[in-house]
Structure formats: C-alpha cells, structure tokens
N, C-alpha and C positions, 0 to 999 in steps of 0.2 A: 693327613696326620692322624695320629693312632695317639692315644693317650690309655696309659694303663694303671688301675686301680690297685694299688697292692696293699694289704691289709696288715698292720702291725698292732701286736698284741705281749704285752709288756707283763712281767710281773706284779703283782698289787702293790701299789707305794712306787713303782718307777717310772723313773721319766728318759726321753731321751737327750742325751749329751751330745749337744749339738758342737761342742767342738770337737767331740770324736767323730761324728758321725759327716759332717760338711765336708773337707777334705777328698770323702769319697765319695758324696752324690754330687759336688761340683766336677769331679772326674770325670763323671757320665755324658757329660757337656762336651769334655776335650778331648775325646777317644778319636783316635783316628778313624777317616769317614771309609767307611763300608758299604756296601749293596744297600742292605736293608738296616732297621735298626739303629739307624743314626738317633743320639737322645740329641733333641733341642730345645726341652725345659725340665725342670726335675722340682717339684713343691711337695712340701713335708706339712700336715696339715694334722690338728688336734690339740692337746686332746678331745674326742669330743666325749667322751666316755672316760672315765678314770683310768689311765694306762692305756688308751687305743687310740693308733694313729692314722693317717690315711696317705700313703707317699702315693704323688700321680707324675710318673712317668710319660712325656710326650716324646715320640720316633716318628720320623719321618714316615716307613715303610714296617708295618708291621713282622717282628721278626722275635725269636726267645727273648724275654726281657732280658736273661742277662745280668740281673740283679742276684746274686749268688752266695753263699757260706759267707765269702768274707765281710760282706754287709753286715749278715747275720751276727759273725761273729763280733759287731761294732756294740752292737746291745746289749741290754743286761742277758747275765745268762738266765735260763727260761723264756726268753721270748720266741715270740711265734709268727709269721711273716708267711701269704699269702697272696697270690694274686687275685683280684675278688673275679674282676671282668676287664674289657678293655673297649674303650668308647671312640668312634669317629666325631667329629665335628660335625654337628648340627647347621649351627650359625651363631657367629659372635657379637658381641653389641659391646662397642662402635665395631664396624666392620673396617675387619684391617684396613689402613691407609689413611683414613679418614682423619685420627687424629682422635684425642679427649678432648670433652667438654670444659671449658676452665670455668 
C-alpha cells in the first residue's frame, strides 16, 4: 500500500465544504478496480494552519493519483493543491487483525 500526501492550500478566511467536497473523495473508494491505483482509504485532515489541509490518499499499487481539476474545481476559487510525497507503510499499531484495545 502506497498512501499519498497531497497538500491543499485555501484562500485566507476559507474553509473547505465538506458537503461539496465528500461526494467526490468517497468516489475514490467506488471507481472501478484497475491494475494499479486502486484508492482504499481517502482522509481529509486540518486545518493545521489557517486555510491548509492535508488529503492522504491510500492505493493499493502505486500509480498517477488521479486526483484532478475537478477536485480542484470543488474548492474555493484560489486554492492550490499539491502532491507533497507519497509514503509505504512502515508498521501499524495494532497490527492488522489483531483487533483494538477496549
């Protein structure tokens, strides 16, 4: 698994409309499955900085993210949307299968 960092950067004073914008990163989930590039988690994370977000993208097989204009166009206009990096899996705690701690 491949998880990708993409950087969003908002005009000053905005935020993002998460009922515009869910619609199409739960989409990302339901795409019909392909080689590479399958999305099987999509997390929208921030602000952590006034206006800047952090969306992480997990694929199965790394491949172009994919994430495109029309995204783009969900946001206020000005903003700015980057990929930062894109990370493999180290190790998770609990390690899959295991279960949570209750």
């Amino acid at each position: 698994m491949t998880t990708f960092a993409v950087s969003i950067d908002l005009p000053s004073n905005s935020e993002i409309d998460l009922d515009v914008v869910s619609p199409y990163l739960q989409s990302l989930t339901s795409r019909p499955l392909s080689r590479t590039g399958n999305v099987s988690r999509v997390e929208l994370l921030g602000p952590s900085e006034s206006a800047h977000y952090l969306l992480l993208v997990t694929v199965d097989i790394p491949a172009p993210l994919g994430i495109d204009e029309r995204f783009l166009a969900l946001l206020p206009e000005g903003s700015k949307m980057s990929v930062v990096n894109e990370y493999g899996s180290v190790h998770q705690w609990p390690e899959p299968g295991t279960g949570v701690r209750s």
